[in-house]
C-alpha positions as CSV (number, residue, x, y, z in Angstrom):
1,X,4.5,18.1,75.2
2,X,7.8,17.7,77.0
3,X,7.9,18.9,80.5
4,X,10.9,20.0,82.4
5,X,11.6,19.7,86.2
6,X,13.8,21.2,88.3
7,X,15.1,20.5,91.4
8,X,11.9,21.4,94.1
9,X,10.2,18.6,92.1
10,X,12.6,16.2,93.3
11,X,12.7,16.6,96.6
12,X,9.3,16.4,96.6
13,X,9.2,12.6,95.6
14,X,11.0,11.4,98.5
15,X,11.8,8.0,97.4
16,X,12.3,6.0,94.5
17,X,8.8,4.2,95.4
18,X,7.4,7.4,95.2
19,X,9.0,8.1,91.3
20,X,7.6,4.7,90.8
21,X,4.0,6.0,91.7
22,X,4.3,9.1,89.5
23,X,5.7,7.0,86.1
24,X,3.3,4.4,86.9
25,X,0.5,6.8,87.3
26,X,1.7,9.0,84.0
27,X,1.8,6.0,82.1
28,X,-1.4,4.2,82.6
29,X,-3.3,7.6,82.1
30,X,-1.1,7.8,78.7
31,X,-2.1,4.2,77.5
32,X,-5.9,4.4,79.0
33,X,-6.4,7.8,76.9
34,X,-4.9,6.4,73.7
35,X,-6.5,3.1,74.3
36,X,-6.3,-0.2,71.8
37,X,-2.4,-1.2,71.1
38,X,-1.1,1.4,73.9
39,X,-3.7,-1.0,76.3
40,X,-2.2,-4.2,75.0
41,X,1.3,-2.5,75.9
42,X,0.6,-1.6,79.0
43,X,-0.4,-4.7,79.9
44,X,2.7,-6.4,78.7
45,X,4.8,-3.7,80.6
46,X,2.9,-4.3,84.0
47,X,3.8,-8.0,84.1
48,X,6.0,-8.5,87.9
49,X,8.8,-9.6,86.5
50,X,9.1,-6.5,83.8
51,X,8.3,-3.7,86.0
52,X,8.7,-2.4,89.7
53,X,5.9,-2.9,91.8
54,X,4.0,0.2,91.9
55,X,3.9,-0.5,87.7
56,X,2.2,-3.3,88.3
57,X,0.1,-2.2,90.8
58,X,-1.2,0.4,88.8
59,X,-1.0,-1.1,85.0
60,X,-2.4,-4.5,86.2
61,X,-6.1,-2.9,86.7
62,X,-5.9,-2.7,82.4
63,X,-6.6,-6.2,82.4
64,X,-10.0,-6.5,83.0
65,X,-10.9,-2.8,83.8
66,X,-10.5,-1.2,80.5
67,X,-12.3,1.4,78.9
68,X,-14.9,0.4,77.0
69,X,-15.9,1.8,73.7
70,X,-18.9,4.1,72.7
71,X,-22.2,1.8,71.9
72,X,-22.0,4.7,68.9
73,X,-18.7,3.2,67.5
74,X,-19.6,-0.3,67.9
75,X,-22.9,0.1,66.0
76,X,-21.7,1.9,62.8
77,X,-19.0,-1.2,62.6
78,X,-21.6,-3.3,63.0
79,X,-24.0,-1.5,60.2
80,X,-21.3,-1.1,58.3
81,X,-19.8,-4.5,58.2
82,X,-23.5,-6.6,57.9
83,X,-24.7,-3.8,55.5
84,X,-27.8,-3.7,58.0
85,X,-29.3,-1.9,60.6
86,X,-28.6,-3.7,63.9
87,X,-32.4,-4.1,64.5
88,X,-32.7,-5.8,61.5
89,X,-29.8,-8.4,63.1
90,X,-30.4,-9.0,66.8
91,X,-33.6,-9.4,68.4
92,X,-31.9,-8.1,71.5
93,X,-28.6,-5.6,72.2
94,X,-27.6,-4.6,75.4
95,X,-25.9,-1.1,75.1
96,X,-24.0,-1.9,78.1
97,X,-21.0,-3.9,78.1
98,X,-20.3,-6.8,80.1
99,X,-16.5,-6.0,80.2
100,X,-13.9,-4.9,78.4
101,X,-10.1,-5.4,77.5
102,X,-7.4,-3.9,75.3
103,X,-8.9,-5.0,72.3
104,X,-12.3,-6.4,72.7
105,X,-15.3,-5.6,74.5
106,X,-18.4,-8.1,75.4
107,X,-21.7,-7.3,75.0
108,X,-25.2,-9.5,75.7
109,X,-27.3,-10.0,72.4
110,X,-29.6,-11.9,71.0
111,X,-29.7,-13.0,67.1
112,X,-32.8,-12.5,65.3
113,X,-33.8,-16.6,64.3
114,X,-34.4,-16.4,60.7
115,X,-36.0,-19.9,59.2
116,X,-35.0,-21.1,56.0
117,X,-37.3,-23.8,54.1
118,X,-35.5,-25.9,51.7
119,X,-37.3,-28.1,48.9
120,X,-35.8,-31.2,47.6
121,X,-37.0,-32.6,44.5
């Protein structure tokens, strides 16, 4: 949705620092909504020597602060990738993350230790 502003809303942001702020606040909500690549970009944008400061103040927190995905999402991937249930996998899976970035997530588990007898003749 395109918005349009007129002149009040430039006098309002007194300084360029202060359109810095805005942009820089507009963006990062755009990229943390929309997550994955739109993380990875702001991150590349938010780099000092790319961006004015405030960009980097703000876009710089998409590092290691960013949204983490749904336990939900990450177990149907999982079910549907190992063609199991993840209790039949893991002995242990923390629903919590440890951390996240822009395109991977960590997570505590625990395999399940399965023991496989071989027989030579």
């Amino acid at each position: 949705m395109r918005k349009y502003y007129c002149l009040p809303f430039f006098k309002t942001v007194a300084s360029k620092g202060g359109q810095h702020e805005l942009a820089a606040k507009k963006i990062y909500t755009m990229c943390y909504d929309l997550g994955g690549f739109f993380l990875k970009v702001a991150q590349i944008i938010g780099k000092p020597d790319l961006a004015p400061a405030a960009w980097v103040r703000r876009l710089v927190t998409l590092y290691d602060r960013a949204p983490a995905t749904p336990f939900e999402a990450i177990k149907l991937v999982l079910e549907t990738e190992f063609g199991r249930s993840i209790e039949d996998i893991f002995e242990r899976f923390d629903v919590e993350s440890l951390g996240s970035a822009s395109i991977a997530q960590v997570m505590h588990l625990i395999y399940k230790v399965l023991y496989c007898v071989f027989f030579c003749g």
